[in-house]
N, CA, C and O atoms as CSV, one atom per row, in Angstrom:
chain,resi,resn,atom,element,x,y,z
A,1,UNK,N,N,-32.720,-0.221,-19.727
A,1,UNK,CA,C,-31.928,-0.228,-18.496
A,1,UNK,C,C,-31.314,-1.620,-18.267
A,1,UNK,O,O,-30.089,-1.736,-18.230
A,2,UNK,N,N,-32.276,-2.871,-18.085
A,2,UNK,CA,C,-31.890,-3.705,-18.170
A,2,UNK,C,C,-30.326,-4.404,-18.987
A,2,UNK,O,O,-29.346,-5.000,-18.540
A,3,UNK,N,N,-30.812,-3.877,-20.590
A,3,UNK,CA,C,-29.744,-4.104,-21.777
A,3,UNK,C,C,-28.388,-3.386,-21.225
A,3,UNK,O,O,-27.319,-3.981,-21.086
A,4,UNK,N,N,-28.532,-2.482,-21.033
A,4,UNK,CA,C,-27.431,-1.592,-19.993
A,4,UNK,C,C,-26.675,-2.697,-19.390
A,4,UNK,O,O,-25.557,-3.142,-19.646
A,5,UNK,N,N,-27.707,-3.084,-18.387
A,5,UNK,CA,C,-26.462,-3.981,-16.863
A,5,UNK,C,C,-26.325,-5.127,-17.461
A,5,UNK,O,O,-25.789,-5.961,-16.732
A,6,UNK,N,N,-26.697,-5.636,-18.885
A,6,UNK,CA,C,-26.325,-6.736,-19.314
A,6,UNK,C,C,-25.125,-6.627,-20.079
A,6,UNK,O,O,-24.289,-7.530,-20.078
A,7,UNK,N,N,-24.942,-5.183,-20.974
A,7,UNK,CA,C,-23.873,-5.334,-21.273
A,7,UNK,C,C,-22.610,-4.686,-20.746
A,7,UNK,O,O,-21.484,-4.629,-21.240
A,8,UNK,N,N,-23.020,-4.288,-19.795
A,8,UNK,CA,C,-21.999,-3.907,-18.409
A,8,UNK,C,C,-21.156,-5.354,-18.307
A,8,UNK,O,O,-20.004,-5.657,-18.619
A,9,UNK,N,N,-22.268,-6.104,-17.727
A,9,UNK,CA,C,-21.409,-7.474,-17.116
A,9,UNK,C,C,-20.575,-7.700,-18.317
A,9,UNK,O,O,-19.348,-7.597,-18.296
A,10,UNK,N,N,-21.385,-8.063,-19.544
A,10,UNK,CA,C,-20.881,-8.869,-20.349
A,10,UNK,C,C,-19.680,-7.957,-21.065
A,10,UNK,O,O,-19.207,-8.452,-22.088
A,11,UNK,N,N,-19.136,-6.666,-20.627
A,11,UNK,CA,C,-17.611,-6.038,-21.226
A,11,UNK,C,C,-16.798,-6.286,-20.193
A,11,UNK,O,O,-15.598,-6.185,-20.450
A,12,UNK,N,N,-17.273,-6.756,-18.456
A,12,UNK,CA,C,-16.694,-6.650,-17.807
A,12,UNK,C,C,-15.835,-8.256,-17.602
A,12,UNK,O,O,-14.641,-8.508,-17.441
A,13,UNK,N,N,-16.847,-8.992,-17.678
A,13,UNK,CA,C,-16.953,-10.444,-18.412
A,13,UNK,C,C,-15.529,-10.737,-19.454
A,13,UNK,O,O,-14.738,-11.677,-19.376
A,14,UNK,N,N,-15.533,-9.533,-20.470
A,14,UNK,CA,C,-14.531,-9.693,-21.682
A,14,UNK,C,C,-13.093,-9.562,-21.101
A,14,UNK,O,O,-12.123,-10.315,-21.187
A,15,UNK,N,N,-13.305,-8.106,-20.348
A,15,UNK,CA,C,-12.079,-7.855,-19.794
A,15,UNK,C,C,-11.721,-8.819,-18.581
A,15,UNK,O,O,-10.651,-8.914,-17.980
A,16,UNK,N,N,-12.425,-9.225,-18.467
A,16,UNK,CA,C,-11.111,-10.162,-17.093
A,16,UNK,C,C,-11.141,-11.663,-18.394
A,16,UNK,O,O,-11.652,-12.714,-18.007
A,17,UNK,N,N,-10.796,-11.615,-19.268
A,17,UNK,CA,C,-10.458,-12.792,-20.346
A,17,UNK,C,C,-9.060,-12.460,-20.622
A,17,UNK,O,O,-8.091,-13.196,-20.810
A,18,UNK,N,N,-9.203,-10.851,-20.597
A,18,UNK,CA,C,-7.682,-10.758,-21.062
A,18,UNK,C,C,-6.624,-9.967,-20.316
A,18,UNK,O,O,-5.694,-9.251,-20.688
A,19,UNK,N,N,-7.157,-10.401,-18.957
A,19,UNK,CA,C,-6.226,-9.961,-18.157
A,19,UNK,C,C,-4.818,-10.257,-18.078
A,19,UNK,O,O,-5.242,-11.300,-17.581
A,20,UNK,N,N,-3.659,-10.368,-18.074
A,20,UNK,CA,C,-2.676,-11.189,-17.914
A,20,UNK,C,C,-1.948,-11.381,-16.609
A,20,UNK,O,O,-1.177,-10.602,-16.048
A,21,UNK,N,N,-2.294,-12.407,-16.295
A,21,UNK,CA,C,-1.884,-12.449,-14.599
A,21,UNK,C,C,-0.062,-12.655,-15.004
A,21,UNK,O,O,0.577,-12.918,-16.023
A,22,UNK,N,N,0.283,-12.338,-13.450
A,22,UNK,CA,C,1.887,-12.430,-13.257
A,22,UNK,C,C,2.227,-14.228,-12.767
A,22,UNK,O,O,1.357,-14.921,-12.239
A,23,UNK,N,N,3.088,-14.535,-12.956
A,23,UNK,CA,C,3.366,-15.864,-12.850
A,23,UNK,C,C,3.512,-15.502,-11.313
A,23,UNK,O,O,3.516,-14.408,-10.748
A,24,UNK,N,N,3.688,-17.422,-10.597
A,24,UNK,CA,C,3.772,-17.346,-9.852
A,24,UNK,C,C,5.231,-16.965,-8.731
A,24,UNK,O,O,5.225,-16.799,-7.511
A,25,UNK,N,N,6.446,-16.917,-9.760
A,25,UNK,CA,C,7.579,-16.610,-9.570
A,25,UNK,C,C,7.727,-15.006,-9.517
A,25,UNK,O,O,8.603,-14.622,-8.742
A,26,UNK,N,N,6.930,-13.879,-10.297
A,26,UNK,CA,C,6.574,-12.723,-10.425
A,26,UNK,C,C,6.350,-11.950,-9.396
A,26,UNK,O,O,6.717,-10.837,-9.019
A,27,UNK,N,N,5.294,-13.243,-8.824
A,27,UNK,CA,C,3.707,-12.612,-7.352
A,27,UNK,C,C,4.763,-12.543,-6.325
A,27,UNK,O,O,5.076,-11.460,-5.831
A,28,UNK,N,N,5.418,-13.833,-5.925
A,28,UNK,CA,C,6.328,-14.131,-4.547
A,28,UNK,C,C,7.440,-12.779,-5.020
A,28,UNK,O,O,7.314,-11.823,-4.254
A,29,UNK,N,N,8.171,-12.627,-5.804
A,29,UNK,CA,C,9.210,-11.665,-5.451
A,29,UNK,C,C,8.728,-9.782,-5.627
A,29,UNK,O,O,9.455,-8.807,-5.436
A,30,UNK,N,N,7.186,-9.821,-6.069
A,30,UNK,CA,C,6.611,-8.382,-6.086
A,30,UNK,C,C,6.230,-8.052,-4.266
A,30,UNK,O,O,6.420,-7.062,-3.559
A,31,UNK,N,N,5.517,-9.641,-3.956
A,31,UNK,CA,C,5.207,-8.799,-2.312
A,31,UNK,C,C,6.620,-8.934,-2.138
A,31,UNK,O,O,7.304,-8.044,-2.643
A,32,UNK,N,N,7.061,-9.636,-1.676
A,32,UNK,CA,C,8.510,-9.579,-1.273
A,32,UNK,C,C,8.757,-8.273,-1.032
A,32,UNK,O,O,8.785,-7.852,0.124
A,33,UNK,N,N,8.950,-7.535,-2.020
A,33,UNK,CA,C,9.219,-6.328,-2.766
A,33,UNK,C,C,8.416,-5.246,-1.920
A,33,UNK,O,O,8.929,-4.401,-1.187
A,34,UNK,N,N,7.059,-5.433,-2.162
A,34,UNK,CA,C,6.090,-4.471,-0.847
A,34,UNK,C,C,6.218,-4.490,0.186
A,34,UNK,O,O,6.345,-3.436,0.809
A,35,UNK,N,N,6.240,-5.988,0.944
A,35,UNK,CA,C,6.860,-6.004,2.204
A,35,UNK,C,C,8.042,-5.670,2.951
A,35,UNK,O,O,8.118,-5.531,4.172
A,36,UNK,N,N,9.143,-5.532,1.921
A,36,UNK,CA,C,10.352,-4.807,2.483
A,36,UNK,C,C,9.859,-3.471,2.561
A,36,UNK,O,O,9.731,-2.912,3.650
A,37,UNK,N,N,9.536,-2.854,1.343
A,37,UNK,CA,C,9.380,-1.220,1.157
A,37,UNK,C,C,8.446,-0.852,3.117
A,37,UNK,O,O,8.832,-0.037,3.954
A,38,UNK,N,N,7.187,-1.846,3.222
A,38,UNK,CA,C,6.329,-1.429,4.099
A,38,UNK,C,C,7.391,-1.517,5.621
A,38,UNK,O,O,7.428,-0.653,6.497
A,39,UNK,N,N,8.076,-2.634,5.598
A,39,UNK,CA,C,8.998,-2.514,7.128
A,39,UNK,C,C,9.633,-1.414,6.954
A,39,UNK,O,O,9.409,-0.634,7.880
A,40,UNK,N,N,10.488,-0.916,5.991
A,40,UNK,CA,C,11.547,0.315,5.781
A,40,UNK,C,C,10.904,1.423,6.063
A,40,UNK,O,O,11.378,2.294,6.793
A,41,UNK,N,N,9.427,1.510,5.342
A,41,UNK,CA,C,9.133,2.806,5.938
A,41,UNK,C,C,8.271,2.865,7.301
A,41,UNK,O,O,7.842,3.940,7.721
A,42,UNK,N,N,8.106,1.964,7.791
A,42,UNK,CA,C,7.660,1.843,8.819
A,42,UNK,C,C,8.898,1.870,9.964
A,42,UNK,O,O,8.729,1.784,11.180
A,43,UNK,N,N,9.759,1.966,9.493
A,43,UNK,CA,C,11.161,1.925,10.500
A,43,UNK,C,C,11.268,3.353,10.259
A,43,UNK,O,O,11.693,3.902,11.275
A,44,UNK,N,N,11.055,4.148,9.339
A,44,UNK,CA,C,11.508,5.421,9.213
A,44,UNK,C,C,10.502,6.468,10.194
A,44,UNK,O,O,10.823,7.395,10.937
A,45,UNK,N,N,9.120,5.875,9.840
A,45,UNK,CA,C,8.304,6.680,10.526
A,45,UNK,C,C,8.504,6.401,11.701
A,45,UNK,O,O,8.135,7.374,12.358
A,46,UNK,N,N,8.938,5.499,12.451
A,46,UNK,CA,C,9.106,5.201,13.757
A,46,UNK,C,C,10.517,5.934,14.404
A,46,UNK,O,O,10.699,5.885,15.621
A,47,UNK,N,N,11.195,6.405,13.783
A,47,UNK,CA,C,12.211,6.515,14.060
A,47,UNK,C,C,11.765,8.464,13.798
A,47,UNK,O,O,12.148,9.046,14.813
A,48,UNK,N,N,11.335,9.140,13.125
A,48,UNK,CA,C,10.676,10.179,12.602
A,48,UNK,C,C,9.975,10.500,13.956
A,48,UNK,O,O,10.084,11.610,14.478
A,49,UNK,N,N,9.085,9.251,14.631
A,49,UNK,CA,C,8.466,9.593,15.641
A,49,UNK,C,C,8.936,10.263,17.241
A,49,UNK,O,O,8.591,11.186,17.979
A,50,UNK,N,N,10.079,8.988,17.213
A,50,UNK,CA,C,10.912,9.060,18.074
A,50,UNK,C,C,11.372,10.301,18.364
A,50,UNK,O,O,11.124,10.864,19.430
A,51,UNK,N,N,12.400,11.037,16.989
A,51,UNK,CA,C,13.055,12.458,17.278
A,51,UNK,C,C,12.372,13.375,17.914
A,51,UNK,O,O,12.615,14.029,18.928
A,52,UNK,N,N,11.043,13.321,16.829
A,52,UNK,CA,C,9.885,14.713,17.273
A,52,UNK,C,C,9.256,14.492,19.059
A,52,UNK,O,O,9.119,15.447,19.824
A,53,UNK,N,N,8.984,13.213,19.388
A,53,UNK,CA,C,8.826,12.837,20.440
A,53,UNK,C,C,9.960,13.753,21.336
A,53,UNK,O,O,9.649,14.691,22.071
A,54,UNK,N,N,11.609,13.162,21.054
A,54,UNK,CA,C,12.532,13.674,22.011
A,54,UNK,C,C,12.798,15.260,22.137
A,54,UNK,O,O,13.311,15.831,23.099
A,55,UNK,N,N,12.307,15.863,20.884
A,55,UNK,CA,C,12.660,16.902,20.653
A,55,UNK,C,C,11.583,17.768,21.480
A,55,UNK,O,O,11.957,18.762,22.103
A,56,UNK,N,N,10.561,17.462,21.471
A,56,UNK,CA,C,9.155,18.357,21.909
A,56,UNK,C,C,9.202,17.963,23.489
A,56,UNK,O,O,8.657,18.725,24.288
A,57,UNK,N,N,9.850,16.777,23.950
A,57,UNK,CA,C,10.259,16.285,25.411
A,57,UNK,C,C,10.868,16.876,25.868
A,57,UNK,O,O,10.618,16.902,27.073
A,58,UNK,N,N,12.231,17.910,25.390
A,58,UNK,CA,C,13.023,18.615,25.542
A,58,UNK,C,C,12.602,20.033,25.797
A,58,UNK,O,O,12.821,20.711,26.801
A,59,UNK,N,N,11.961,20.351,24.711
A,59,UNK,CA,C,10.657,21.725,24.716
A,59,UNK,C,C,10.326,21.774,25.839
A,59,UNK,O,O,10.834,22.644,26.547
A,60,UNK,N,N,9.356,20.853,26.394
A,60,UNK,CA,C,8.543,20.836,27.582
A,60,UNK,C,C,9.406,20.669,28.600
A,60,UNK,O,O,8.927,20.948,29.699
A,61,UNK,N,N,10.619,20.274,28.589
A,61,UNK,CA,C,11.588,20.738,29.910
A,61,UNK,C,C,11.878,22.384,30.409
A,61,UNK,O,O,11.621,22.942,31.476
A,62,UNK,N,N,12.557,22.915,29.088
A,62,UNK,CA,C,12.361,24.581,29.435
A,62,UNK,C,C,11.200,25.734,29.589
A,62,UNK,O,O,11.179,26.899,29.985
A,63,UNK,N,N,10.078,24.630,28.976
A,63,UNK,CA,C,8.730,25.466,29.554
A,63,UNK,C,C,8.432,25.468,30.984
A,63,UNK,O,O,8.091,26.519,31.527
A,64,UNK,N,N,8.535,24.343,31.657
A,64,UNK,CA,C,7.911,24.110,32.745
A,64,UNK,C,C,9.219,24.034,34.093
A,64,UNK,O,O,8.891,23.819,35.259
């Protein structure tokens, strides 16, 4: 069991040797990249919200 979690670590150990990180010119324009996508759709769902909001506001006028 022991030999187990030893050579657990020690493949896990190997693999982050050959990880290949992204430069630092890479990192800045990937969030970049996430952070637009996350405002855009966060403008969409908000705006998604809004309609169904006005629309079901409208509903509840001719019900009541």
């Amino acid at each position: 069991m022991i030999q187990k979690i030893r050579q657990f670590f020690s493949d896990v150990a190997l693999e982050g040797k050959r990880i290949s990180w992204p430069a630092r010119q890479e990192l800045v324009e990937s969030s970049i990249v996430v952070i637009a996508f996350i405002i855009i759709l966060a403008i969409v769902i908000m705006l998604c919200d809004e309609a169904i909001r006005l629309v079901l506001q409208e509903i509840f006028k001719w019900v009541a």
